[in-house]
C-alpha positions in Angstrom: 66.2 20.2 -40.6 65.3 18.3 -37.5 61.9 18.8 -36.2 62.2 20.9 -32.5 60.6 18.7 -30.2 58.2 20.0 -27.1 59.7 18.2 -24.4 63.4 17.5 -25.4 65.1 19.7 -23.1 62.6 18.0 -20.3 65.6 15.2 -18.2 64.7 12.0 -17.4 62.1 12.1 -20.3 61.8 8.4 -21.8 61.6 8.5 -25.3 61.3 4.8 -25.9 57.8 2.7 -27.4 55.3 2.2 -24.4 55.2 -2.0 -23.8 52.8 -3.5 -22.0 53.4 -6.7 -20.7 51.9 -9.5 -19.0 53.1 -12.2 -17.7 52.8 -15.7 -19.1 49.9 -18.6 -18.1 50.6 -20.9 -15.6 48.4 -24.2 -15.2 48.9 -23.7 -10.9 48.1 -19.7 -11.1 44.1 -18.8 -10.4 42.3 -15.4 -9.5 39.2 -17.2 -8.2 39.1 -17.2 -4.5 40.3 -19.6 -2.5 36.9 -20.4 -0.7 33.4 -19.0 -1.9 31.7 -20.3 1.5 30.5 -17.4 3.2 31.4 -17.4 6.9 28.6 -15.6 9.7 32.4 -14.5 11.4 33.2 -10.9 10.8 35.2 -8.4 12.3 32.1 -6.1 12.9 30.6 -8.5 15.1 32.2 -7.5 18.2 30.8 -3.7 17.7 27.4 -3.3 19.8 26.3 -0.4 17.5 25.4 -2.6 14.9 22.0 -3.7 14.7 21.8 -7.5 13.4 18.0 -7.8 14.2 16.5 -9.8 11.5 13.9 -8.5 9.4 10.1 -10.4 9.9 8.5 -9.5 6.3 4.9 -11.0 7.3 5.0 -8.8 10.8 6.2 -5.8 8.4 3.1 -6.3 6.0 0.3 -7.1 8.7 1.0 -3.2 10.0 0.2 -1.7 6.5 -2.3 -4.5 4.9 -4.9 -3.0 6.1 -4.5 0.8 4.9 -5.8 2.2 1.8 -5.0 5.3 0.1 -7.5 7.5 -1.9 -5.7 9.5 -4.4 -8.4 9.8 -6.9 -9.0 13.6 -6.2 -5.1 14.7 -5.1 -3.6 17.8 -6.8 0.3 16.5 -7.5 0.6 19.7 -9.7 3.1 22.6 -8.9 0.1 25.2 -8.7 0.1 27.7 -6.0 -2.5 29.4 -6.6 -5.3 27.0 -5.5 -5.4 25.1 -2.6 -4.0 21.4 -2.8 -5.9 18.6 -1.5 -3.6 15.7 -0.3 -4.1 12.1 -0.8 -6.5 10.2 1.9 -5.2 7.6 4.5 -7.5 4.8 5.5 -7.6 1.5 7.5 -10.0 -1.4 7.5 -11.2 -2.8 10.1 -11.4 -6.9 10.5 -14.1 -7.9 12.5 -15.4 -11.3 14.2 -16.9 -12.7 11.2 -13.9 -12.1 9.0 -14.8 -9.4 7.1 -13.3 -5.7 6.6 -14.9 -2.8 7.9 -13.5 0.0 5.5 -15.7 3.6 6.8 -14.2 5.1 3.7 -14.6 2.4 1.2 -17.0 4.4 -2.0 -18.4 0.1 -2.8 -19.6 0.0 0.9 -23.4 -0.9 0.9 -25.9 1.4 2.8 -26.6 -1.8 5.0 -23.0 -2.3 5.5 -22.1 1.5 7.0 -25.8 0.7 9.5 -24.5 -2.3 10.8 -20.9 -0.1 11.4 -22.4 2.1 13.0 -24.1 0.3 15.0 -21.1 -2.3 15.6 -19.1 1.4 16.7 -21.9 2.5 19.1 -22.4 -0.8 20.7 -18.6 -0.2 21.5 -18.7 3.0 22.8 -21.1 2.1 24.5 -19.6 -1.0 26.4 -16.6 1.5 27.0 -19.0 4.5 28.8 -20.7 1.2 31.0 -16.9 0.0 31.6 -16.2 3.5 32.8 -19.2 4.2 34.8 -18.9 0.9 36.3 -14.9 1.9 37.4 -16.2 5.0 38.8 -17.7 3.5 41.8 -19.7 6.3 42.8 -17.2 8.8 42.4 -18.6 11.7 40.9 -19.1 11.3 36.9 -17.1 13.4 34.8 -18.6 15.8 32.7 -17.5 14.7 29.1 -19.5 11.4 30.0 -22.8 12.7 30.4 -21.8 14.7 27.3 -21.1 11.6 25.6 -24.1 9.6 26.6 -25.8 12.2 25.5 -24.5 12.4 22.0 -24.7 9.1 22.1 -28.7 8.9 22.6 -29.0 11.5 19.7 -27.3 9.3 17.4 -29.3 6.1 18.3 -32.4 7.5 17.7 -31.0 9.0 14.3 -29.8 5.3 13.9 -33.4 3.8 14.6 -34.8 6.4 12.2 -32.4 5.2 9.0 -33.4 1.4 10.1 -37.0 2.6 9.8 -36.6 4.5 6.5 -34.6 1.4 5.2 -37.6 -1.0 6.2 -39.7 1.5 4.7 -38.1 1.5 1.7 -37.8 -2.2 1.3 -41.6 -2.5 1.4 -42.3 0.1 -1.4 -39.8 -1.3 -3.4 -41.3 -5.4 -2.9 -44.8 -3.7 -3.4 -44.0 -1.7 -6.6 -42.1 -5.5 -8.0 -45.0 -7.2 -7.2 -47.8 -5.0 -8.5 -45.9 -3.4 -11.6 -45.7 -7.0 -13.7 -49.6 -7.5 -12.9 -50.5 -4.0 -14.0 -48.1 -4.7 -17.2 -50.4 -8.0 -17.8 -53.5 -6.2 -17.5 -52.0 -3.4 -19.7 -50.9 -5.9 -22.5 -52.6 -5.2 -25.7 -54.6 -8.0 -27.3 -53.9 -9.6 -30.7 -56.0 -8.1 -33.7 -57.9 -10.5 -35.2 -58.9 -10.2 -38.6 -61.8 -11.4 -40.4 -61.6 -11.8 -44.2 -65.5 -10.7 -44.3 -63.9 -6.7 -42.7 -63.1 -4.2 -44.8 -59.7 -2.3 -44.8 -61.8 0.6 -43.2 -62.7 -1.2 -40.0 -59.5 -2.3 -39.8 -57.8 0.5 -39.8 -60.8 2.0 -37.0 -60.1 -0.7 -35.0 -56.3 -0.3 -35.1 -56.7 3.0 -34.2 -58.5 2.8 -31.1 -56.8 -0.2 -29.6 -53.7 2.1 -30.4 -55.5 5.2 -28.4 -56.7 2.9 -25.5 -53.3 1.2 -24.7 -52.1 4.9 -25.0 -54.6 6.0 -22.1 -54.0 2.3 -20.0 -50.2 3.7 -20.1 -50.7 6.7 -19.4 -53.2 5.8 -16.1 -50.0 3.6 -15.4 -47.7 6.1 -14.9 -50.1 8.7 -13.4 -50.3 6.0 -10.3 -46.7 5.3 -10.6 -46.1 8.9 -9.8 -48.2 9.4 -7.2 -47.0 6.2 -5.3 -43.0 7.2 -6.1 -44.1 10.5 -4.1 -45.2 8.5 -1.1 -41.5 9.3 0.7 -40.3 6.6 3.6 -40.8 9.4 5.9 -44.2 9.8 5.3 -44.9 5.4 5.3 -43.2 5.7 8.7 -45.6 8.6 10.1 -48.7 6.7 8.5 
């Protein structure tokens, strides 16, 4: 019994093998391209709302190269809950000599942020001078007398850190210089033994060379206490 095909009744239905041919190798047919020079000429040249500017990557970094960003403390969970703190944006500052100014940099030196701060005030400053001087006896507006002001307060805080700095420079080079002395005079003494002593005296005078270095040590930092407690502040009222 012959099998009942699907698509016999279907017309123009091909019944033969698929062939797949292709044709035969020539020594003067090639698919590489006739030319692999690339030419500038295009057809989108002629439209103006292309943009052919040409990209400067050193101009490109020298906008960002000087902005650092703090992520250390940023929330990148999904939480709703709590409030999210963002990531923090900051930008050095190069000045004269070279170096960068960074006001949020955590390695910046105490002397470093004085000597910003007092780089910043000289420049606002020079701008309130540049402003008064442009006024011309024109009446003063009243944000710069409030900034002169605000600027006087925070000179004389300035002057008060230098101060406290200074102050604390000079405990710190006295306590260096008078702590190895006091050490020296504090150093116990080599027992010397005699072969006519008896183990008893020995032992007594082991015993209170122990106890007196014990009371030299603790008269050492009995004074080393009382000095820590003599604050800047105070140096600078005395």
């Amino acid at each position: 019994m012959a099998q009942v095909r699907k698509y016999a009744a279907l017309p123009d239905l091909d019944e033969s093998p698929d062939t797949y041919e292709t044709p035969d190798l020539t020594d003067d047919a090639s698919t590489l391209p006739t030319s692999t020079a690339w030419s500038e000429t295009s057809d989108t040249e002629a439209n103006p709302n292309i943009s052919r500017t040409k990209l400067q990557p050193d101009e490109a970094r020298s906008q960002f190269q000087s902005s650092r960003v703090d992520a250390r403390e940023t929330d990148f969970s999904d939480r709703v809950s709590s409030k999210r703190r963002a990531y923090v944006v900051s930008n050095r500052e190069q000045g004269q000599d070279g170096d960068d100014y960074d006001s949020e940099d955590e390695n910046e030196s105490l002397q470093r942020k004085l000597a910003r701060l007092n780089r910043e005030m000289q420049e606002v400053q020079s701008e309130l001078d540049k402003r008064r001087s442009e006024a011309n006896g024109i009446q003063a507006h009243p944000e710069d007398e409030d900034v002169a002001a605000q600027l006087a307060q925070l000179s004389t805080a300035l002057d008060g850190m230098r101060q406290s700095q200074s102050a604390q420079a000079r405990l710190s080079k006295q306590l260096a210089t008078s702590t190895p002395a006091k050490a020296d005079a504090l150093a116990v003494p080599e027992s010397t033994r005699s072969e006519e002593v008896t183990k008893e005296t020995t032992d007594t005078q082991t015993l209170n060379k122990v106890a007196d270095f014990d009371a030299r040590l603790a008269l050492l930092e009995r004074q080393l206490g009382i000095t820590s407690l003599d604050t800047p502040e105070a140096s600078t009222a005395n």
